[in-house]
C-alpha distance (Angstrom), angle and dihedral (degrees) to the residues before:
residue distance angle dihedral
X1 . . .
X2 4.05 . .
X3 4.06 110.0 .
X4 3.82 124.9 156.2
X5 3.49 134.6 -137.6
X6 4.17 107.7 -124.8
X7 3.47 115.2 177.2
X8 4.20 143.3 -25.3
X9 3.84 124.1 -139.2
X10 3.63 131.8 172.7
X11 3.59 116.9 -112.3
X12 3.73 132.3 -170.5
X13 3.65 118.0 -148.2
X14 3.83 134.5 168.4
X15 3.55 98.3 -86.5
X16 3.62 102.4 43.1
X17 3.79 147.2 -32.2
X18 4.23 106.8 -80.4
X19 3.65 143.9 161.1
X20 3.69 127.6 -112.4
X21 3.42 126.9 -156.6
X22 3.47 127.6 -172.7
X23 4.51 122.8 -152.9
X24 4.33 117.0 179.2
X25 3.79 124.6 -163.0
X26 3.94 94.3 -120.1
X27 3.71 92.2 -145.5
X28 3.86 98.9 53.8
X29 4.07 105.2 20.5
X30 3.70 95.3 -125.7
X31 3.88 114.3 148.0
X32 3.41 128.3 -149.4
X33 4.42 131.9 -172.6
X34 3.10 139.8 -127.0
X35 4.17 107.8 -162.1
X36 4.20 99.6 -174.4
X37 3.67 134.0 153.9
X38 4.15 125.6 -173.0
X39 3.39 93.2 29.5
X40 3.97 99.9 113.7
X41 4.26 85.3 117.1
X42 3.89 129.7 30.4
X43 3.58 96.2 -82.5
X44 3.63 117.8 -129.9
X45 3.69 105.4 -147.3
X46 3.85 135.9 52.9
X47 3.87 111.1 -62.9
X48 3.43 117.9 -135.2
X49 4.09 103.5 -118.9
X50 4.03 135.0 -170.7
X51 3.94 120.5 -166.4
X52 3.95 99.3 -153.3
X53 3.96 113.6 174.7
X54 3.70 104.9 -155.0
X55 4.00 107.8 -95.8
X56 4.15 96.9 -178.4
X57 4.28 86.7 -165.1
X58 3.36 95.8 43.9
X59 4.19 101.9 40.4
X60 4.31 94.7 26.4
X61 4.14 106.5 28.4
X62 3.96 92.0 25.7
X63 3.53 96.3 -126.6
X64 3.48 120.3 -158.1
X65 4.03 97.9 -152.2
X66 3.88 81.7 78.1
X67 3.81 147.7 46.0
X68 4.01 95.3 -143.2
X69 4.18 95.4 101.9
X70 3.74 94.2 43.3
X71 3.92 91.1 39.4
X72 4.01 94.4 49.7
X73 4.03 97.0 46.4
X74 3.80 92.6 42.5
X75 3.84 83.6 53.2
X76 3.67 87.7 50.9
X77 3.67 92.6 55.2
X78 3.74 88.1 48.3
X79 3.28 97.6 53.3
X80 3.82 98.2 42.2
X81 3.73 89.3 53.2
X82 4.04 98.8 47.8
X83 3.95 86.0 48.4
X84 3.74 95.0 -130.5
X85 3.68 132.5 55.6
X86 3.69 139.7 112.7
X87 3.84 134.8 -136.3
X88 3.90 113.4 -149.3
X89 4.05 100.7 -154.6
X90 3.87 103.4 -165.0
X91 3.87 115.0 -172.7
X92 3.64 98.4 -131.2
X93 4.00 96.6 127.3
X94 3.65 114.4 -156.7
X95 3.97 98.8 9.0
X96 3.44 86.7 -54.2
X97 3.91 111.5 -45.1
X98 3.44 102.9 102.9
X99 3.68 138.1 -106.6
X100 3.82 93.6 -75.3
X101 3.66 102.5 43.7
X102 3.74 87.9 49.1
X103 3.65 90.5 63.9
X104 3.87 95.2 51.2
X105 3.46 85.4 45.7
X106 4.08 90.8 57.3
X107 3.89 90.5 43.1
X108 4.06 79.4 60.0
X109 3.43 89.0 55.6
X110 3.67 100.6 43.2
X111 3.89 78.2 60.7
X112 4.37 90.7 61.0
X113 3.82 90.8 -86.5
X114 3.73 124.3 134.8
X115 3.57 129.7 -124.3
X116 3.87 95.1 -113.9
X117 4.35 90.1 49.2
X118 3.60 97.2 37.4
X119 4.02 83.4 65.5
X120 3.55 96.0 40.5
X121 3.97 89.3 50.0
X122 3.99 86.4 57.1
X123 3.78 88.3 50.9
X124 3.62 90.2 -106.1
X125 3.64 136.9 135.1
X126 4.00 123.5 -100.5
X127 4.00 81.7 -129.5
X128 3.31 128.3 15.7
X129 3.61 98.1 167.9
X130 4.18 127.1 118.6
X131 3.86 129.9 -163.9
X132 3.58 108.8 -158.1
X133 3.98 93.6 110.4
X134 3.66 84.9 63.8
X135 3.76 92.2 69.9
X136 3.71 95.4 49.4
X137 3.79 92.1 45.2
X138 3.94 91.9 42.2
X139 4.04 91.3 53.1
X140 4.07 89.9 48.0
X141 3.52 86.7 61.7
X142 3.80 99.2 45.0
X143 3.79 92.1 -121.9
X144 4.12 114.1 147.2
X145 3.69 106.5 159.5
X146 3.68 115.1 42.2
X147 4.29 127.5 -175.5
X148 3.95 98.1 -145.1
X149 3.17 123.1 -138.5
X150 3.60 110.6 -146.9
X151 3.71 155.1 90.6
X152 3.58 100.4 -138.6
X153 3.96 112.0 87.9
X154 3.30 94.2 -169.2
X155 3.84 88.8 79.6
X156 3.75 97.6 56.8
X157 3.37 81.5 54.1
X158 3.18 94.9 55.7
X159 3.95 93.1 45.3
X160 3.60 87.8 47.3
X161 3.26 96.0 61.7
X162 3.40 99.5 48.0
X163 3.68 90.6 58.0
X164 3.73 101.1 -101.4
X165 3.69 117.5 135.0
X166 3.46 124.7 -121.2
X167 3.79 121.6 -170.5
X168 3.73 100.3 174.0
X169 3.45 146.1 6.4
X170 3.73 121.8 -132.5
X171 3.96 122.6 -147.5
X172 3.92 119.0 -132.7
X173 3.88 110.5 -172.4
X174 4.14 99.2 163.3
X175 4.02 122.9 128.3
X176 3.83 105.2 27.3
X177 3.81 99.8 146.6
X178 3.96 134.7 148.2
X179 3.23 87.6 -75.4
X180 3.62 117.7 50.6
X181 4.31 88.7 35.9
X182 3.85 103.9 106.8
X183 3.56 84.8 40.0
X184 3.86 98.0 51.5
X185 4.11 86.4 45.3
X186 4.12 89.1 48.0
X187 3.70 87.1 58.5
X188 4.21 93.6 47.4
X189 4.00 93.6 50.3
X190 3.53 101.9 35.7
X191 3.64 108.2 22.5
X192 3.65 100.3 35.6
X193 3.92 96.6 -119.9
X194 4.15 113.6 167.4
X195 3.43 96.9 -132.7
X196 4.43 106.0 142.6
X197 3.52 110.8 -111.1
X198 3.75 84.6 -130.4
X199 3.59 92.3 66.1
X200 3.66 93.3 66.1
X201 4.16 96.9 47.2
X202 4.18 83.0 52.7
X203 4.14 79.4 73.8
């Protein structure tokens, strides 16, 4: 994968005072962010890090089918308060299908489908999603050891494997409502999540 870094501005948000910067694929136009704070110098420590895929329900309409919104701002907050962190925000929407596949896949499950067969009944993958842009953006901002924060080990996998070193993983149990609980429990038994099975009997 070839993307580019193109330009870094400050932006204030509601949980603290970051820096965005923005890297595009030159061949197909997609964009992808970088959301970082205290990361002026090389930092020599483990930087706190969050893989967010870009879930436009979840992180713009605050959806409750999901646990993206509450997941990205509590990541904010984290991030804010340690001083230094960074939030890769990849646009693969829905794992990877797209924005309008995503929807037919929730109109599956509003008929008792799950999230991981209402993509394979549209022929799609579980997830589609790929990492490599995380290396490239990672090395632009002179991070080498990274504390991820995530319940999905599929992703230190996939940092792993890229040759990115991660030292810990960080847990991230916000937004489990009503809602969003066969869907959070889908992703534990058949996508290997480490959510507690405590956390779902609190609901």
């Amino acid at each position: 994968m070839s993307i580019a870094f193109v330009a870094t501005s400050k932006l204030p948000t509601a949980f603290g005072e970051f820096k965005i910067s923005v890297f595009q694929d030159p061949q197909t136009g997609e964009e992808h962010v970088a959301l970082h704070k205290g990361l002026d110098t090389p930092p020599n420590v483990p930087v706190l890090v969050r893989i967010h895929s870009e879930c436009l329900t979840g992180d713009a309409f605050a959806s409750l089918k999901c646990d993206c919104g509450p997941q990205l701002q509590a990541t904010q907050r984290l991030i804010n308060e340690a001083g230094q962190g960074v939030i890769l925000y990849l646009r693969q929407e829905g794992r990877g299908i797209g924005l309008t596949n995503k929807i037919r896949a929730y109109a599956l499950q509003d008929q008792g489908h799950d999230t991981v067969d209402a993509n394979l009944l549209l022929n799609l993958p579980a997830d589609a999603r790929t990492y490599d842009m995380c290396q490239i953006i990672l090395d632009h901002l002179n991070i080498k050891q990274v504390k991820l924060i995530t319940n999905n080990p599929l992703k230190i996998k996939a940092l792993t494997d890229l040759g990115i070193d991660v030292v810990d993983r960080v847990a991230l149990t916000v937004g489990l409502n009503p809602f969003n609980a066969n869907y959070l429990k889908t992703k534990v038994e058949r996508m290997a999540h480490l959510y507690q099975q405590d956390d779902f009997s609190k609901k």
